[in-house]
N, C-alpha and C positions, 0 to 999 in steps of 0.2 A: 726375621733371623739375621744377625750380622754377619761379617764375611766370615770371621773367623769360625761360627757355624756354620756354615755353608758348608767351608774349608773341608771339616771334619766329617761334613757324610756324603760327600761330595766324591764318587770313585773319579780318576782319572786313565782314561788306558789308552794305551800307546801301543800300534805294531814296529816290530823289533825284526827287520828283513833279513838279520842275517847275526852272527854271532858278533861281530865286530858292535854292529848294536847296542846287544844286549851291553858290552863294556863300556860303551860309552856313557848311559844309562848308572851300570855301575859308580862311573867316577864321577858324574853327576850327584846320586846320593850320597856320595861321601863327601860331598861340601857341607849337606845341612844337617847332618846328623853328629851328635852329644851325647857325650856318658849317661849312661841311666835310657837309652832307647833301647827299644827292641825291633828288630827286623822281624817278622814274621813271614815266610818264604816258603808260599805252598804251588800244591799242582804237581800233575802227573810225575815220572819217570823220563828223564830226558828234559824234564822241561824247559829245563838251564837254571833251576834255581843254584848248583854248585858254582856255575859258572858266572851268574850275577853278584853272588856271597864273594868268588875271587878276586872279582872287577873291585869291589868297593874294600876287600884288606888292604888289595896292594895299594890303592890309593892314600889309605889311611897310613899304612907303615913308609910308605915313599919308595916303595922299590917294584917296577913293573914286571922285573922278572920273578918275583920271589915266587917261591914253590906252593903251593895253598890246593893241597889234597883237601879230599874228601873227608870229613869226619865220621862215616859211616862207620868203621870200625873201632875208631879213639871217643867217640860221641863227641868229644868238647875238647877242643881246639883252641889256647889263647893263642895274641900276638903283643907283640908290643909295638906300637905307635908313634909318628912322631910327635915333640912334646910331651913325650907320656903318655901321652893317649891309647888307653887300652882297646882291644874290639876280642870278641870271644865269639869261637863259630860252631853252632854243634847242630848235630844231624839226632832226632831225636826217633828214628823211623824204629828203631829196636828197643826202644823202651817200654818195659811193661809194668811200669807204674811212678805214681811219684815218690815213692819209695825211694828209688832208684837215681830220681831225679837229685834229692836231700842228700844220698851218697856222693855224688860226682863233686857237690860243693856247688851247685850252680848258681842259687843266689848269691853268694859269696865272690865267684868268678865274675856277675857280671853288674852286681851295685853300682860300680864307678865304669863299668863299660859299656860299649857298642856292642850289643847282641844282635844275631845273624842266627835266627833258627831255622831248617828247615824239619818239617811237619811237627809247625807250631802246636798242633792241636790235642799234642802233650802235655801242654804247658796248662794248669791251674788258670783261673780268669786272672786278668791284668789290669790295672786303670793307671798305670803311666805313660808316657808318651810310646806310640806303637805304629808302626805303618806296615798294614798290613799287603804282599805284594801276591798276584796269583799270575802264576805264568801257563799259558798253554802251547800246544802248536797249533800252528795256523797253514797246513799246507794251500792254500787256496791262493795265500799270498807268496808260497816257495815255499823251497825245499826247508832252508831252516830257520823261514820263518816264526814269529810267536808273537803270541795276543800277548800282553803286560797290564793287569789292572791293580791301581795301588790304592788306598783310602789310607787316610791318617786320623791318629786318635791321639786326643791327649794332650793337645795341643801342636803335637808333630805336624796335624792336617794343617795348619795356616803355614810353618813353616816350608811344605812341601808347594804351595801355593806360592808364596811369595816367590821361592828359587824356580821355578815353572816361569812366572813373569818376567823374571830375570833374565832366564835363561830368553824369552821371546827378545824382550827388550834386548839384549846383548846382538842377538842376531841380525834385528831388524834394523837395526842402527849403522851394523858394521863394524861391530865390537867382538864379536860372536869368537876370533881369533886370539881376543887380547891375554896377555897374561895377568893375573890377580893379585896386587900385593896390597897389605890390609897399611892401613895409612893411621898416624896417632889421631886417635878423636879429640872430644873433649868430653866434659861431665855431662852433658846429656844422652839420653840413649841413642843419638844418631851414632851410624856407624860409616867408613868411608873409606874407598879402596882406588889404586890408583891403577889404570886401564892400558896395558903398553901393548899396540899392535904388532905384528911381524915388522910391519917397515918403520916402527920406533914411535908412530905419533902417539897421543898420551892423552889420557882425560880422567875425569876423577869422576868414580860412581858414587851418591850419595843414596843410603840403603836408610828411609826414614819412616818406615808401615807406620798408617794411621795408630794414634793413643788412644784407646778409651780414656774416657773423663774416670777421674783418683775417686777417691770419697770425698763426702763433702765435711767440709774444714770450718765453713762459716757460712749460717745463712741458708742452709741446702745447696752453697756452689763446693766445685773444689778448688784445691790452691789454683790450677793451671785457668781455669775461665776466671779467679779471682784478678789475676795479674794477669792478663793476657799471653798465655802464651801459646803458640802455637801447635795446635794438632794433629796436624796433616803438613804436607809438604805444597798445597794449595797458597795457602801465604807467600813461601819462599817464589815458589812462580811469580806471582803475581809483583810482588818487589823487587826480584832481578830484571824483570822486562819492564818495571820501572825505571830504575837506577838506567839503565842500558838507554831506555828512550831520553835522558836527561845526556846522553854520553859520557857516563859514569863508567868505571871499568868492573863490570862485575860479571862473573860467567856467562858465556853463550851455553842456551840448553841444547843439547847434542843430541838427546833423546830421554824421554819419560814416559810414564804409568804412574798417572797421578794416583790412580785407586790403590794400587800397591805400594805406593810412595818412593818410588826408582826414580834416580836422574841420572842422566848424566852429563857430565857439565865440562866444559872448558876450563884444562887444566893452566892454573895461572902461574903453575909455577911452585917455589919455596922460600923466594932472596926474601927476606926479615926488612923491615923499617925500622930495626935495630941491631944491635952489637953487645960486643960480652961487654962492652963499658955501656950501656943504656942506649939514648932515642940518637937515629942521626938526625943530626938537625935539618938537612936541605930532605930530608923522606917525612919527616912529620910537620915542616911547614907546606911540603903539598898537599898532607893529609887533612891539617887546617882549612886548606883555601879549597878542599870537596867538598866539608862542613859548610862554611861559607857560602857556595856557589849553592848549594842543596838549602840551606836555609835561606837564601836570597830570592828563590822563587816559588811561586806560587805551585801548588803543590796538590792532585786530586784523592781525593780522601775514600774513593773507591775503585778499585784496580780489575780489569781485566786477566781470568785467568787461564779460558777457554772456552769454547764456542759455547753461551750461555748461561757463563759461570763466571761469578765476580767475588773480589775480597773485599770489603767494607775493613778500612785499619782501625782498628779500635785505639779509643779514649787511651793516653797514660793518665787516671784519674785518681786522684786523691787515697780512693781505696786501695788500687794495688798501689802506689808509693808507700802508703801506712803498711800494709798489710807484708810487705817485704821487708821495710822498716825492722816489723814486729819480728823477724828471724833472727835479730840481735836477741832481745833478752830470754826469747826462745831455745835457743844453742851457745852462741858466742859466751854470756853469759855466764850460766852455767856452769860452760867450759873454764871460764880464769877462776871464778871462786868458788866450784864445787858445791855448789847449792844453788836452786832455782832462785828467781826473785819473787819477794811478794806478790800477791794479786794488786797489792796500792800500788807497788813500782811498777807494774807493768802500767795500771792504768796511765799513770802521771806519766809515760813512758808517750804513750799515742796519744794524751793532752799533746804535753811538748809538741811533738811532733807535727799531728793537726795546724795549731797556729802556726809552725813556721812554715806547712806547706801552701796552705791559706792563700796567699795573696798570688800566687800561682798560677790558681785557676783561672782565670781571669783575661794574663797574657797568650801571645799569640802561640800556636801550635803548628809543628812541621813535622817529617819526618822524623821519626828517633829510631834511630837503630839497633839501639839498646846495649849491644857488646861492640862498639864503634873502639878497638882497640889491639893493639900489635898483636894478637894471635891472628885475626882476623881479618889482616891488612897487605897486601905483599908487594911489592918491591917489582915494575915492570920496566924497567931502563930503556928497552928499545922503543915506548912509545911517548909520547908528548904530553906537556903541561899534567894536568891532573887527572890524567889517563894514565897518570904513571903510580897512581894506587890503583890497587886490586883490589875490591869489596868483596869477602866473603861472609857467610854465617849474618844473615840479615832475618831472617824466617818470624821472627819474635816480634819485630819492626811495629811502632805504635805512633798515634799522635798526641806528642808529646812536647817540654817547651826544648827551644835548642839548644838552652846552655849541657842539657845533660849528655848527650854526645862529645860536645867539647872536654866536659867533664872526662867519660870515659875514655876519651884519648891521653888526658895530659897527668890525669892521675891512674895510669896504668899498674892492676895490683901486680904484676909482674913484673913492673920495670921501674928503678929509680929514677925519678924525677926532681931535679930542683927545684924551689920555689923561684927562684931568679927564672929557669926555663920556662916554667910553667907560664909565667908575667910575660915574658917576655910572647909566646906563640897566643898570649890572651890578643896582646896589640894587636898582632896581625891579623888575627881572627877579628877583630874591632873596626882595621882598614880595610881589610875584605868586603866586609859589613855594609859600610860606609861608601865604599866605592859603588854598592845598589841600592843603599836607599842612607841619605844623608842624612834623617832623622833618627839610626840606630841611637838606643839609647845604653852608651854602655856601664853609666852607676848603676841601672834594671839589669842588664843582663849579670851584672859581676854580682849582685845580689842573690839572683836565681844560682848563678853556675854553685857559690858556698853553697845553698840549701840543696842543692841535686848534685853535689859533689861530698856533701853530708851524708847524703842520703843513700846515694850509692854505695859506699865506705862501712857504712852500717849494715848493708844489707848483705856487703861480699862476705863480711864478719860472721856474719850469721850463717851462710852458704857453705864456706868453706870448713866453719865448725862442725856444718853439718855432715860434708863430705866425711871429715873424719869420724865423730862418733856416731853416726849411721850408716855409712857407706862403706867406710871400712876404705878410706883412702887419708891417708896422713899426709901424704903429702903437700896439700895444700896449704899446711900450716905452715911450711917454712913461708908465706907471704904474706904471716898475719903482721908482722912487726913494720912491717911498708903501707899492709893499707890503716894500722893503727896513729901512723905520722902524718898519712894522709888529711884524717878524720881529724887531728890535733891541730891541723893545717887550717882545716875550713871553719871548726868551731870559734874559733877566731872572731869571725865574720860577729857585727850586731845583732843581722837578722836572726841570729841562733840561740840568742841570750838567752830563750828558756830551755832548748836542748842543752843547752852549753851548763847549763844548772844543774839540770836533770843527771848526767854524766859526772858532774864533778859530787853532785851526792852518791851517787851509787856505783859509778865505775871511774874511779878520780883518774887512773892510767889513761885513760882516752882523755884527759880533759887536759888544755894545756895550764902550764903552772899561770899563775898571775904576774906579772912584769910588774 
């Protein structure tokens, strides 16, 4: 059984010494509870189910003192919320049938809300999300003491789990104080809050529960094992106490639950390695010479992640390069000309491709970080040489060749880049090089960086396209026109000639004109 079953028949009960408790408990469950739950709130007379329903309104409306009677006599009780957020509270102990129930409007009330029933057992069966709570007394433990046992269903039981680990994690750490504020993500489902104590220190919590593996896309794998990406927060450990033993600047862990996928990490901060006018240049030539100093040495290809437990980096191999590739004619596509491509053009599509990644193979492989790029990068002024980048969002991390790092630095889809700049931080990426081992060869590497600077360009195309007509995020689009100059930039390149065909038959916009 996995955890998320467990989660779900798994009771968890807690005693509650006194009424302050039970609210505490209250403001608790009002962190992980979403429209469309149901509270279910049984057990005796007196047993504080009123008073655990009030804990978790006022937390949701924001106001500690608000009034939140009884609905024994109104049955159904709305409120409004902040952000909108609905919660509806009804007391269903004088109902005599669901007759009665269809009168009040109750489905209607609480479709898009937080329901808060007391003596559920009114209610018609259920199978959406539901936690159910049983409160008793417990004089053994005092006066107003009470037994609390809660089970979740419907997916609620992992989510009750996960905030349970949190809440340990939080405490055991010395965070248990801090105040919550949710932090901008990014397009994957990790999520991220920033941790400020009474006396002001600061860390950021990364909230990243194990993925179950997608369907399978090709082969019996799915996308995520196709291209390695990471499914636990087991990786990201293991690569920041990397990074860190090389004296790279990437978070100290402050505290984890590797099973529930909790960290918490050393806040590094926010200062940008860029400006509303693009890259500064003295912050991404020490971002250069991290790349450098990281690809200049020797490098172990299985990492330590805790007593017992290792990460083995997995292969960037040909497959996932193609098979991200294939997100261009997949989405991107599509998207400019309103019609799929052929099945020829797709094949001709991963021909191309294959041969230019081909000679690839071959050469040597380092760390790749894979989003090696100004979201990802921060600005530490008070500390020294190339301690003064900040490495974040490494979790994905593969062995891969090194120009593709380089790559995603200098051809950042978010930020205008010259080609004169770009040239210009190749050099010094080259004397870097050079200054630890004098046989770098750099016509090899500038060949690879076009073909993983191709590569990458193609595949952000396809991602971002996707963002928008699957995910329902548009915004991505405003940076298709950047990384389409990009791709215009590298196809350039010889070693491209067949990609560079392929494109100029079927998608001429990506291909640059002829000179």
């Amino acid at each position: 059984m996995d955890q998320e079953g467990m989660a779900e028949r798994t009771p968890w009960e807690i005693v509650l010494p006194d009424e302050s408790a039970t609210e505490d408990l209250g403001r608790f469950l009002a962190e992980i509870l979403r429209p469309g739950d149901l509270v279910a709130l049984s057990g005796g007379l007196g047993g504080g189910k009123t008073t655990l329903a009030r804990a978790i309104i006022r937390d949701i409306v924001g106001d500690p003192g608000l009034e939140v009677p009884s609905p024994t006599f109104t049955l159904v009780q709305p409120y409004e919320g902040r952000n909108g957020q609905a919660v509806v509270h009804a007391d269903l102990y004088r109902l005599r049938g669901p007759d009665e129930l269809v009168e009040l409007g109750f489905d209607e009330l609480t479709e898009r809300a937080i329901a808060l029933v007391e003596w559920p057992d009114r209610l018609p069966p259920r199978h959406g999300p539901t936690l159910a709570i049983d409160l008793s007394l417990k004089p053994e433990f005092g006066d107003d003491a009470r037994l609390v046992r809660l089970i979740g269903g419907g997916g609620l039981g992992g989510r009750l789990m996960r905030a349970r680990a949190l809440r340990v994690l939080l405490d055991r750490s010395g965070w248990g104080e801090a105040e919550r504020t949710h932090m901008q993500g990014d397009a994957s489902s990790r999520a991220y809050e920033r941790l400020t104590n009474p006396d002001g220190a600061k860390a950021v919590l990364m909230i990243s529960p194990p993925k179950a593996d997608g369907p399978p896309v090709r082969d019996g794998k799915p996308y995520s094992a196709i291209v390695h990406l990471a499914e636990s927060v087991h990786a990201f450990v293991a690569m920041d106490r990397g990074l860190r033993a090389l004296g790279l600047s990437a978070p100290k862990i402050l505290g984890e639950d590797l099973e529930a996928g909790l960290l918490i990490l050393e806040d590094l901060g926010s200062e940008p390695v860029v400006d509303q006018g693009g890259p500064r240049p003295e912050r991404y030539a020490e971002a250069v010479k991290v790349l450098a100093r990281l690809h200049g040495t020797t490098l172990p290809t299985v990492l330590p992640v805790a007593e017992g437990r290792d990460h083995e980096v997995p292969p960037y191999d040909r497959e996932a390069l193609l098979y991200e590739a294939e997100l261009l004619p997949e989405w991107y596509a599509p998207f400019v000309a309103n019609a799929p491509l052929a099945p020829d053009a797709r094949a001709s599509f991963v021909a191309a491709w294959s041969e230019a990644l081909e000679p690839l193979e071959s050469e040597a492989r380092t760390w790749t970080l894979r989003d090696y790029h100004s979201p990802n990068l921060i600005w530490l002024p008070e500390r020294d040489g190339i301690e003064r980048i900040g490495v974040i969002d490494f979790q994905d991390a593969v062995l891969g060749h090194p120009a593709y790092d380089v790559a995603s630095l200098l051809q950042d889809a978010r930020v205008d880049a010259s080609a004169e700049f770009e040239l210009r931080l190749l050099g010094l990426y080259a004397r870097e090089r050079r200054m630890r081992d004098a046989e770098f060869d750099m016509q090899g590497f500038a060949r690879a960086y076009a073909v993983l600077a191709a590569q990458r360009a193609t595949k952000i195309l396809g991602i971002f396209a996707r963002l928008d007509r699957r995910d329902g995020k548009p915004g991505y689009l405003a940076h298709l026109p950047r990384i389409e100059g990009y791709l215009a930039r590298n196809l350039a390149h010889p070693a491209l000639s067949g990609v560079r065909a392929w494109y100029a038959q079927h998608l001429p916009r990506l291909c640059p004109a002829e000179s």
